[in-house]
LOVEX-18226 format. One record per residue (C-alpha): residue in three letters; x, y, z. Coordinates in steps of 0.1 Angstrom, whole numbers, plus 5000, padded with zeros to 4 digits. Layout:
N
REC	res	X	Y	Z
REC	ALA	X	Y	Z .
...
//
This chain:
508
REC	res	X	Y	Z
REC	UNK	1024	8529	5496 .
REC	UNK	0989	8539	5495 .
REC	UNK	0970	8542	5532 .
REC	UNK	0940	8566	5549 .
REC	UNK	0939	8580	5574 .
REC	UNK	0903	8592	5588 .
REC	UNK	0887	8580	5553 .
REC	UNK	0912	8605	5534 .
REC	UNK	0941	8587	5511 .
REC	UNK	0977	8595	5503 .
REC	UNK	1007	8584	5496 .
REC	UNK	1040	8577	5523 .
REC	UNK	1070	8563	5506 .
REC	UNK	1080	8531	5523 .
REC	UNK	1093	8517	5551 .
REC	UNK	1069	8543	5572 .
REC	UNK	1053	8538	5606 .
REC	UNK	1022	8550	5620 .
REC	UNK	1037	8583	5632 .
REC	UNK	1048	8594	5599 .
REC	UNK	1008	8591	5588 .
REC	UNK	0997	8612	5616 .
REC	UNK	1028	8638	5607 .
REC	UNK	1016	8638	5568 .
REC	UNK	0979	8644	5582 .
REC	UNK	0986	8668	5603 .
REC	UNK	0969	8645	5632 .
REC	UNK	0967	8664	5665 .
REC	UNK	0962	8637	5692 .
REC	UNK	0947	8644	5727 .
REC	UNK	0976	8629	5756 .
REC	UNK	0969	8593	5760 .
REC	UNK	0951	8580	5738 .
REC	UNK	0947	8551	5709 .
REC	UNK	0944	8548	5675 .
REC	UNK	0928	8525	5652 .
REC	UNK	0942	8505	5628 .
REC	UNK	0921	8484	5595 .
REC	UNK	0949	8458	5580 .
REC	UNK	0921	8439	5563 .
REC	UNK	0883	8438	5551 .
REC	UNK	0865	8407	5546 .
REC	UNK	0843	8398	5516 .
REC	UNK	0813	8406	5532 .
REC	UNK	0824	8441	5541 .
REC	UNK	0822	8449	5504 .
REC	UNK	0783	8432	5500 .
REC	UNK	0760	8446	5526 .
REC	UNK	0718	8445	5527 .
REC	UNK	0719	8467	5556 .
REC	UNK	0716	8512	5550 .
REC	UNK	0712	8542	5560 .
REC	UNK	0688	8562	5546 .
REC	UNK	0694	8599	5550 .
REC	UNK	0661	8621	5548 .
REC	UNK	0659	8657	5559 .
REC	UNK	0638	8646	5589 .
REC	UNK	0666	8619	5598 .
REC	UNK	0679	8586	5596 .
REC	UNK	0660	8549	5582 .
REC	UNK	0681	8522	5589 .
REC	UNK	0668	8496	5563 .
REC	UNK	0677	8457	5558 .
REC	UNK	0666	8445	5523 .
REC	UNK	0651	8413	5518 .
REC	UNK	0668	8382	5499 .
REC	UNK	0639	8384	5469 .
REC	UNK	0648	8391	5430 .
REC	UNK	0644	8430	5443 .
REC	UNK	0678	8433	5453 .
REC	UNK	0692	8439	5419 .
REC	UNK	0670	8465	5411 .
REC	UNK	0674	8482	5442 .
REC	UNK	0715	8480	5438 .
REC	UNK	0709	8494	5403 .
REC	UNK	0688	8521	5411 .
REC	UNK	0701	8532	5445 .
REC	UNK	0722	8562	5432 .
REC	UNK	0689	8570	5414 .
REC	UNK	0669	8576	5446 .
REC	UNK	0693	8598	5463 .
REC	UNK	0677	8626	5460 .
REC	UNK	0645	8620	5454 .
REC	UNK	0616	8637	5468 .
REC	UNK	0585	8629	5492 .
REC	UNK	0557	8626	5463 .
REC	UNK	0526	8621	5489 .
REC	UNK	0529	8612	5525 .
REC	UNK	0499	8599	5540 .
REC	UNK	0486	8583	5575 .
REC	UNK	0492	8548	5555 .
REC	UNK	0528	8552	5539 .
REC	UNK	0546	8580	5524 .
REC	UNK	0565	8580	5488 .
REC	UNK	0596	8588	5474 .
REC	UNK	0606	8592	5432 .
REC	UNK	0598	8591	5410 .
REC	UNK	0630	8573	5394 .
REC	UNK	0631	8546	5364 .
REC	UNK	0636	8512	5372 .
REC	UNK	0632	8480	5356 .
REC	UNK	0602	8468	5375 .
REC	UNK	0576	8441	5363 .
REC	UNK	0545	8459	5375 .
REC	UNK	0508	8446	5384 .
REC	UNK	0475	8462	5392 .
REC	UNK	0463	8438	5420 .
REC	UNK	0461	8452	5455 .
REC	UNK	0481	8433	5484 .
REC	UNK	0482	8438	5519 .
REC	UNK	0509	8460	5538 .
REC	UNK	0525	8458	5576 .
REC	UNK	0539	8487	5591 .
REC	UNK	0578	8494	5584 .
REC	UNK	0576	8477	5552 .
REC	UNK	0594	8493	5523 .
REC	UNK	0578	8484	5486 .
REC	UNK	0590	8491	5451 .
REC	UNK	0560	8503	5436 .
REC	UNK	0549	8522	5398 .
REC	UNK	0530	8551	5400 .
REC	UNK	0503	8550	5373 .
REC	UNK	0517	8514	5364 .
REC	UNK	0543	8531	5345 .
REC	UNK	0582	8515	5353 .
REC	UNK	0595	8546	5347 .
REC	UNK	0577	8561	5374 .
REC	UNK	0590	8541	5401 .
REC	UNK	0588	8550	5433 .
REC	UNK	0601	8535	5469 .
REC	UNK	0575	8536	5499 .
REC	UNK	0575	8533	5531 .
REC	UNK	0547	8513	5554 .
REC	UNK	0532	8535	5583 .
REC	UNK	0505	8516	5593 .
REC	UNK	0486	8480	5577 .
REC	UNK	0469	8485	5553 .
REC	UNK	0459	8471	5518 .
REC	UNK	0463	8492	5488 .
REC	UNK	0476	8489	5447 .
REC	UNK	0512	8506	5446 .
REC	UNK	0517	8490	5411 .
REC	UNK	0538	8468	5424 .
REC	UNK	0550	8430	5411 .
REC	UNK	0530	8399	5418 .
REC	UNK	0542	8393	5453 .
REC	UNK	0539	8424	5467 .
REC	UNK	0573	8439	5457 .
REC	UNK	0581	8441	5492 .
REC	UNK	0621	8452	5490 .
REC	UNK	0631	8456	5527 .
REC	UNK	0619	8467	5563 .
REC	UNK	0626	8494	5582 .
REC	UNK	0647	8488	5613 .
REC	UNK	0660	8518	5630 .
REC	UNK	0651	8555	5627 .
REC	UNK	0616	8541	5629 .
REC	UNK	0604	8577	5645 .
REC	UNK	0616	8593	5614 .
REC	UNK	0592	8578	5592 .
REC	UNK	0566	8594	5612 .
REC	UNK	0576	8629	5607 .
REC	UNK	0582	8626	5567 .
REC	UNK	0565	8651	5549 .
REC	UNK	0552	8657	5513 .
REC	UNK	0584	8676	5497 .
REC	UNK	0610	8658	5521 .
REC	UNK	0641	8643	5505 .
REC	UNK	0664	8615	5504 .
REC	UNK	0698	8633	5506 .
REC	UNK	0722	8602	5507 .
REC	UNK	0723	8563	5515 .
REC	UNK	0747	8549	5531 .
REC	UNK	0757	8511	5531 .
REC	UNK	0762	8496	5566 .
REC	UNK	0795	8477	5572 .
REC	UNK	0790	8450	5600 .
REC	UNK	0819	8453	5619 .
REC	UNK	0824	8414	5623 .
REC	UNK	0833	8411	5591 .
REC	UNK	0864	8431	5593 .
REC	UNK	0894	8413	5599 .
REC	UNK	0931	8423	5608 .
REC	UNK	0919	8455	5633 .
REC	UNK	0935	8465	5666 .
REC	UNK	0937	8496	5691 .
REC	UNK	0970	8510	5698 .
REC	UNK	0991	8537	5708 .
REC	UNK	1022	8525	5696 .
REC	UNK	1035	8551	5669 .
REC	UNK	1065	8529	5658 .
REC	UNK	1040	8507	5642 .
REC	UNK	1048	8499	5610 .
REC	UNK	1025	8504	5577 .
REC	UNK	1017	8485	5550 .
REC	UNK	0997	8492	5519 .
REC	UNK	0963	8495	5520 .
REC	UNK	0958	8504	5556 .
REC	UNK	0930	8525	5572 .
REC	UNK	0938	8546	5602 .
REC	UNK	0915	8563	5625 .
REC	UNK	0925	8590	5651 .
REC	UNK	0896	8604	5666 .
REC	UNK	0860	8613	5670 .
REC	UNK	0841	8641	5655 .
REC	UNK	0808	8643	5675 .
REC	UNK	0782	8670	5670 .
REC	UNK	0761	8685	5702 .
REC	UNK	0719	8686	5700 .
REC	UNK	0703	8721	5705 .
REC	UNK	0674	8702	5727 .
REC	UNK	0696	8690	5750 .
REC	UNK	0720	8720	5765 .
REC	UNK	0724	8710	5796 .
REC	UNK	0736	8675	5786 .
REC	UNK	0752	8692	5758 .
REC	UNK	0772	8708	5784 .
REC	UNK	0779	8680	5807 .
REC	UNK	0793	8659	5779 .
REC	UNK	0819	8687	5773 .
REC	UNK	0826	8687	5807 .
REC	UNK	0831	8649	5802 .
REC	UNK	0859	8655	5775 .
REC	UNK	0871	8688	5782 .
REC	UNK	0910	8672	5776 .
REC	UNK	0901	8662	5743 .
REC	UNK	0891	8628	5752 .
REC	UNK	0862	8602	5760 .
REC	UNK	0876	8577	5788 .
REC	UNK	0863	8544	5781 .
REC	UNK	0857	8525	5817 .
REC	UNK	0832	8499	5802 .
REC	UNK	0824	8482	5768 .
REC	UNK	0791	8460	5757 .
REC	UNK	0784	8443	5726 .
REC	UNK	0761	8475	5721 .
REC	UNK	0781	8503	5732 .
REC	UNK	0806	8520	5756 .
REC	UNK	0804	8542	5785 .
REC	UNK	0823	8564	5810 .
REC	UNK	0820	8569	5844 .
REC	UNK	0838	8604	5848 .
REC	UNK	0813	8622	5859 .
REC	UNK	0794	8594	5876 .
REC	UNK	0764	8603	5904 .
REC	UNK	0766	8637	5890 .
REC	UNK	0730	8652	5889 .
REC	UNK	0720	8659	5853 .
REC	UNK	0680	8665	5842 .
REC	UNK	0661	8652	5815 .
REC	UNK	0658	8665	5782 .
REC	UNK	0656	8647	5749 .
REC	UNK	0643	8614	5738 .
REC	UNK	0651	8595	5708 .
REC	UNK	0661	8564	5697 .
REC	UNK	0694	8550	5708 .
REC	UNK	0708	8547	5672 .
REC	UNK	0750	8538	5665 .
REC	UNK	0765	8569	5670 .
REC	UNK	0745	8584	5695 .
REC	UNK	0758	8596	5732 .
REC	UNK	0733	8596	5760 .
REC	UNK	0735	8605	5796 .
REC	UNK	0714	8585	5823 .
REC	UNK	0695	8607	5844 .
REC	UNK	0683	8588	5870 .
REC	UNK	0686	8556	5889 .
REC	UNK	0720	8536	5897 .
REC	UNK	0746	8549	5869 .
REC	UNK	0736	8586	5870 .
REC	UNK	0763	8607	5856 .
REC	UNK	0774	8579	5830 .
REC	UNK	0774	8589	5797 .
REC	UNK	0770	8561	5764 .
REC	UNK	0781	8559	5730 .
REC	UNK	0761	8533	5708 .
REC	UNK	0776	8513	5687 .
REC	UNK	0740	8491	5677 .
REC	UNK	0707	8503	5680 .
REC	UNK	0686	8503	5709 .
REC	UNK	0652	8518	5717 .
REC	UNK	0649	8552	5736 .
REC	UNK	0645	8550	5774 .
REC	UNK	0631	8577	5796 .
REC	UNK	0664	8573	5817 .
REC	UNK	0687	8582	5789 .
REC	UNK	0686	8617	5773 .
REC	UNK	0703	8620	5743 .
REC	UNK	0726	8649	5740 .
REC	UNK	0754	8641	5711 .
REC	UNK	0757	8620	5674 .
REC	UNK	0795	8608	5665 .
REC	UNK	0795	8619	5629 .
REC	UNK	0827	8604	5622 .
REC	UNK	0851	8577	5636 .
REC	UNK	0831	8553	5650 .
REC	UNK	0855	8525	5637 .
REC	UNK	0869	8539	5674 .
REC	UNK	0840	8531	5691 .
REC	UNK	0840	8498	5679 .
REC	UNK	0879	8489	5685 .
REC	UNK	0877	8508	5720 .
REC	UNK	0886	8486	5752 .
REC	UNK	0881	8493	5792 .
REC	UNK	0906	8520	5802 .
REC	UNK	0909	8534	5766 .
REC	UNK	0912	8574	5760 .
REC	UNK	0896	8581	5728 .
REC	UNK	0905	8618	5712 .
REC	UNK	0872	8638	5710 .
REC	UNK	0866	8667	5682 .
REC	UNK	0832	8681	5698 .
REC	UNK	0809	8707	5679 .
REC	UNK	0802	8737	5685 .
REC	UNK	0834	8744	5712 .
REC	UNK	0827	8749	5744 .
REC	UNK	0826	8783	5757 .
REC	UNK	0842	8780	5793 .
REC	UNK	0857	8810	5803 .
REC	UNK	0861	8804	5836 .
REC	UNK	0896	8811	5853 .
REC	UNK	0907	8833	5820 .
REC	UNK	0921	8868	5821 .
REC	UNK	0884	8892	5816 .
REC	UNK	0910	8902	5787 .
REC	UNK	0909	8872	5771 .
REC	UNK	0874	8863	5774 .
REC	UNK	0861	8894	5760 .
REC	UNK	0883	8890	5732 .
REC	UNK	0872	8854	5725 .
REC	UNK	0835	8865	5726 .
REC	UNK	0839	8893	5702 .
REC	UNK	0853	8865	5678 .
REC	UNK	0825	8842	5684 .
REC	UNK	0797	8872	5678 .
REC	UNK	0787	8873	5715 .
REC	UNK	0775	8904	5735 .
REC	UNK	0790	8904	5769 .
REC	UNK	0779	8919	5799 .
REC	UNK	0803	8924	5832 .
REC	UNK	0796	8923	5868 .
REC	UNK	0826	8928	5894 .
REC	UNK	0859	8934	5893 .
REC	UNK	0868	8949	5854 .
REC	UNK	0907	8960	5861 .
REC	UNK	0941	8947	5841 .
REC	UNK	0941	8921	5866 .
REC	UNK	0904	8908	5867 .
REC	UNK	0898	8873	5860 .
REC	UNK	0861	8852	5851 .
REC	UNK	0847	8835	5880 .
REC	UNK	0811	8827	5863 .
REC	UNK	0788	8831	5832 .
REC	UNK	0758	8833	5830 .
REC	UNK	0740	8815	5809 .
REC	UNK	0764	8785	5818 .
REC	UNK	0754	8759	5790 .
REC	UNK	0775	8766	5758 .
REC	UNK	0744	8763	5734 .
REC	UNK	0726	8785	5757 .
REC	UNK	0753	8809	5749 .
REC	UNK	0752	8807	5713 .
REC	UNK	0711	8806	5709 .
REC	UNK	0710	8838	5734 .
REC	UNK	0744	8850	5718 .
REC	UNK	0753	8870	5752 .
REC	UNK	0761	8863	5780 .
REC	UNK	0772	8879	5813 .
REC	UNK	0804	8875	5831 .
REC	UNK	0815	8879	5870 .
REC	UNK	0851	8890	5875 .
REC	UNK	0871	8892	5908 .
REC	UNK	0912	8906	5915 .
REC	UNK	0933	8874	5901 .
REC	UNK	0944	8879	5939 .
REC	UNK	0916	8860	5952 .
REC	UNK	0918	8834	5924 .
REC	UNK	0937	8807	5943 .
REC	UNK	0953	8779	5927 .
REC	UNK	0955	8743	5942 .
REC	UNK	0970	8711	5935 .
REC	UNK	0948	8678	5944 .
REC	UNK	0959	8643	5953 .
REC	UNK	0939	8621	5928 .
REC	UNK	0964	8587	5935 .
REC	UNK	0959	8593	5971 .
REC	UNK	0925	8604	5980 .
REC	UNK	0904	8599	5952 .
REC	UNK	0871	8594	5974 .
REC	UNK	0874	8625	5990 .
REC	UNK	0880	8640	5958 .
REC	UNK	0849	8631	5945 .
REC	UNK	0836	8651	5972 .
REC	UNK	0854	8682	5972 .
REC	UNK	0850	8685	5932 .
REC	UNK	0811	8678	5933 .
REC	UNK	0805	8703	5960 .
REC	UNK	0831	8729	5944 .
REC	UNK	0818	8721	5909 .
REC	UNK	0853	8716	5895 .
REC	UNK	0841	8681	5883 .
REC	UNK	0827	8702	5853 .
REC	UNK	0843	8738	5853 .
REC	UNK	0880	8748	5857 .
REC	UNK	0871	8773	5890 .
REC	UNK	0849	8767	5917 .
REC	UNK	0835	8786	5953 .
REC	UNK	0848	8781	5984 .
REC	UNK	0825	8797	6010 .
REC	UNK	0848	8814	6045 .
REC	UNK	0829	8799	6072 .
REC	UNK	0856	8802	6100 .
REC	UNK	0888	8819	6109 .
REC	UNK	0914	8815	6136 .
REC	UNK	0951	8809	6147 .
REC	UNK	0963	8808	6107 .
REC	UNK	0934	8782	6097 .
REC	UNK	0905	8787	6071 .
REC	UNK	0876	8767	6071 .
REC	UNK	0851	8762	6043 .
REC	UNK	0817	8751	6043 .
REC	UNK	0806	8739	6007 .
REC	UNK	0777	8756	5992 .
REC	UNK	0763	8721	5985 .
REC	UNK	0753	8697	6009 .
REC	UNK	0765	8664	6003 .
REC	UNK	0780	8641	6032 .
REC	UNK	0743	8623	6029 .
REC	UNK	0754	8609	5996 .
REC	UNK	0793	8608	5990 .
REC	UNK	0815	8587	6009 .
REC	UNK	0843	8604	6034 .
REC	UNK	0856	8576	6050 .
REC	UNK	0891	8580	6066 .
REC	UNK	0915	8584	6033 .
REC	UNK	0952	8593	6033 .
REC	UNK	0951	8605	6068 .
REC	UNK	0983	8622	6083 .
REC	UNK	1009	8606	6100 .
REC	UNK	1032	8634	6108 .
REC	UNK	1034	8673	6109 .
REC	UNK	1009	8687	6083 .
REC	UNK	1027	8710	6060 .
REC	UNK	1017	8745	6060 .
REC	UNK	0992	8751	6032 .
REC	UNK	0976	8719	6031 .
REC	UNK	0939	8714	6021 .
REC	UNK	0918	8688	6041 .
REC	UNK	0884	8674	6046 .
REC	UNK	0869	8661	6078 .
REC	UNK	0860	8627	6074 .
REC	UNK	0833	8603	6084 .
REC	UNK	0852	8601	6120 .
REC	UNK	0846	8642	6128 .
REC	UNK	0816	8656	6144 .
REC	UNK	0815	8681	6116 .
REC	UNK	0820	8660	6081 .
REC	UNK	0827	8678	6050 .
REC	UNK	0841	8707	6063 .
REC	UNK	0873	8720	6035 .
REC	UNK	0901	8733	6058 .
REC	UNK	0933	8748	6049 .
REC	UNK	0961	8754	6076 .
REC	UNK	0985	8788	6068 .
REC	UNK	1016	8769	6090 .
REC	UNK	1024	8739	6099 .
REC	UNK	1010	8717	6125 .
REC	UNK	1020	8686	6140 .
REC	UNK	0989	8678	6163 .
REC	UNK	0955	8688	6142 .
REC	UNK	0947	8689	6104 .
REC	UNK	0938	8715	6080 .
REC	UNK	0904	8714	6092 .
REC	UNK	0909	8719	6128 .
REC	UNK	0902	8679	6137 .
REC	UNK	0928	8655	6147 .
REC	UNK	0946	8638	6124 .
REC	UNK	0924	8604	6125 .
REC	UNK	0893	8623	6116 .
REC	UNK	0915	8648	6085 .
REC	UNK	0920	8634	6053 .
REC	UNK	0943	8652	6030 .
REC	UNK	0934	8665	5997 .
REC	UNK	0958	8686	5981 .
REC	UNK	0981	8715	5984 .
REC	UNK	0972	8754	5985 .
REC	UNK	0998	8768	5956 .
REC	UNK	0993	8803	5964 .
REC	UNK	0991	8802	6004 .
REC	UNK	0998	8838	6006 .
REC	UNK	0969	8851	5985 .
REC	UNK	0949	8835	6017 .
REC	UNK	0962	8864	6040 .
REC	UNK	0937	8883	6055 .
REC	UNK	0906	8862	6039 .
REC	UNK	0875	8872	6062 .
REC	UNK	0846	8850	6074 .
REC	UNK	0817	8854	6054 .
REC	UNK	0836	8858	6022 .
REC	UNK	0842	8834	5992 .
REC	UNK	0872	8824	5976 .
REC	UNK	0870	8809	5942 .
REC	UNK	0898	8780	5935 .
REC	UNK	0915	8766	5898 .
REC	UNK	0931	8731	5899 .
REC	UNK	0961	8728	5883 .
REC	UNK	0952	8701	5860 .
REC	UNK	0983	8675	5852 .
//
């Protein structure tokens, strides 16, 4: 039988089930997540008037017009890729020439802006050429008696203001509305069986924006497993809250076209970060920061609580918690000078970099690393099903909601106890209410936070033995909530106040 998978064909010799695809494609899957599965296309799949009109200043989304047009334009579209900006001016710009069969006049006719005409340049059909509207105006394009008005522009609109003389149309694209599929489902059942002429999608390829390297960097953080976690859907697009109420600034505004992933910066829903699936005007509150350039038949199928595998260019460049070994070698690979600060023995391991952002990194190509002893790298274990609130806290004001190691300023020592005091304040605005509190002896090298109960909230404690009548952070046990587990209790062994430790979650 004859199937795709991620728009590539081949053959699997029946009966065969969905895991056998993947095996042929060589398919690597991030853990958890779905796949999507075509069965069927309707009629109106194959016939669209909606494109996408690919220009080396960006993308025109176009919907032609039900007028005698259509036929030329479907005859001559393989013609136009390609062609060239002839003149661009404050009223329209053009692109051709191309031969067409177009029944020319002389009159003049008035235009609206986002128009798109068929017109003949010196009245001569095999001079064709398709323009675009900038602004009203009324002007002879050789064009037929009613105008030869062909379509209007409806996305991408910016674009057609930067289009210069000597721009090109480098492809067009017809537009599938996804309603008139039929026969499509999300699943990650691998016993399901196949049948001919199915179309199987596995993942996302999405491609980061240079303007926006801070948001660049925050949406790796967001799929640093190799996955997007869907937690809600519109009829427009999908979002996650995974790094929800996390502060992220403003950088780069453009239109919310399908495929493109934004971040809202400010006001309620900070932190979440949008896929579109349908256009949408650009807000001041969303910067943009990422375009899916393939797969976003998964965007469409995706449902609340879906993991979608991610594929995001360039890598990230997180060298956090890795061997200094390692990290040099992996930035002599990549072309990038390093610098290092600290520790630089056979033991040393990356606590920072400087510049953070990953396309920071690459525009700079250096960057400058901090190493400390692996003996003061401490690694910990954290109770997501049983204090997820105070979770939030700890790995905001740690920083492990985007990075694998984060600081833990020595505040206090006594009697076997070690209190931290985050470097970030942020009991004002995160929740510590009383969460997984203990209920007997508190095992030795348990991490806690004082909760909304405690004179002193926020405070990160970890206790070195066991203690049956105060928590890790030195309050009683109504006013502790318990976090996680120290791993590595004896690398904690003579820590000084004043110091920092840095700490790595062992992710699950």
């Amino acid at each position: 039988m004859r199937i795709s998978v991620d728009g590539k064909e081949m053959d699997l010799a029946a009966p065969a089930v969905l895991s056998d695809a993947l095996t042929k494609a060589g398919t690597i899957l991030a853990r958890g997540t779905i796949l999507g599965v075509i069965m069927g296309r309707g009629e109106k799949a194959r016939q669209t008037n909606s494109y996408w009109i690919n220009t080396t200043k960006g993308k025109l989304r176009i919907e032609i017009a039900e007028t005698d047009l259509q036929r030329i334009w479907h005859d001559s579209v393989e013609k136009i890729e390609g062609a060239e900006a002839r003149w661009a001016t404050a009223d329209g710009v053009a692109f051709g020439p191309f031969e067409s069969a177009l029944a020319f006049g002389r009159e003049a006719h008035e235009y609206n802006r986002w128009e798109v005409v068929l017109g003949a340049a010196g009245f001569e059909a095999e001079k064709t050429h398709l323009i675009f509207m900038r602004r009203r105006h009324t002007a002879a394009y050789g064009t037929p008696a009613n105008g030869g008005v062909l379509a209007r522009v409806v996305g991408g609109k910016n674009t057609l203001d930067r289009l210069e003389k000597g721009d090109r149309i480098e492809s067009i694209e017809p537009i599938v509305e996804w309603e008139d599929l039929t026969e499509k489902l999300a699943t990650d059942d691998l016993n399901l069986p196949l049948s001919e002429g199915m179309e199987i999608y596995t993942h996302l390829d999405v491609e980061l924006i240079e303007d926006a390297p801070n948001g660049a960097e925050f949406f790796l953080a967001l799929t640093r497993d190799g996955a997007f976690k869907v937690d809600s859907v519109s009829s427009s697009y999908i979002s996650s809250d995974q790094l929800l109420t996390e502060p992220i600034a403003f950088e780069h505004r453009e239109p919310r076209l399908e495929g493109v992933a934004t971040i809202r910066t400010i006001g309620r829903g900070r932190g979440r970060v949008f896929i579109y699936k349908a256009d949408r005007t650009s807000n001041p509150g969303h910067s943009v920061v990422a375009r899916v350039t393939a797969g976003m038949e998964m965007v469409k199928l995706a449902r609340p609580g879906d993991l979608l595998t991610v594929y995001v260019r360039p890598e990230r460049i997180m060298l956090l918690g890795l061997s200094l070994d390692k990290a040099l070698r992996t930035m002599s690979e990549r072309g990038i000078e390093t610098e290092v600060e600290g520790h630089k023995g056979e033991d040393a391991v990356v606590v920072k970099q400087e510049p953070r952002p990953t396309m920071a990194i690459l525009k700079e190509k250096r960057v400058k690393l901090t190493a400390i002893p692996s003996s003061h790298l401490v690694k910990i274990d954290l109770y997501d099903d049983k204090a997820p609130k105070s979770l939030d806290y700890f790995r905001h004001v740690t920083g492990l909601k985007e990075r694998p190691v984060g600081p833990m300023p020595v505040y206090f020592v006594y009697e076997n106890t070690l209190l931290f005091k985050p470097e970030i304040e942020a009991t004002s605005y995160k929740e510590l209410l009383p969460e997984n509190k203990p209920t007997g002896p508190v095992p030795a090298g348990s991490i806690g936070v004082s909760n909304q109960v405690a004179k002193r909230i926020g405070l990160v404690g970890v206790r070195l033995v066991e203690d049956k009548r105060y928590g890790p952070s030195g309050e009683k046990f109504e006013a502790t909530n318990i976090i996680g587990r120290v791993l590595e209790p004896e690398k904690l062994a003579g820590v000084k106040e004043g110091e920092t430790i840095y700490v790595q979650e062992v992710r699950k």
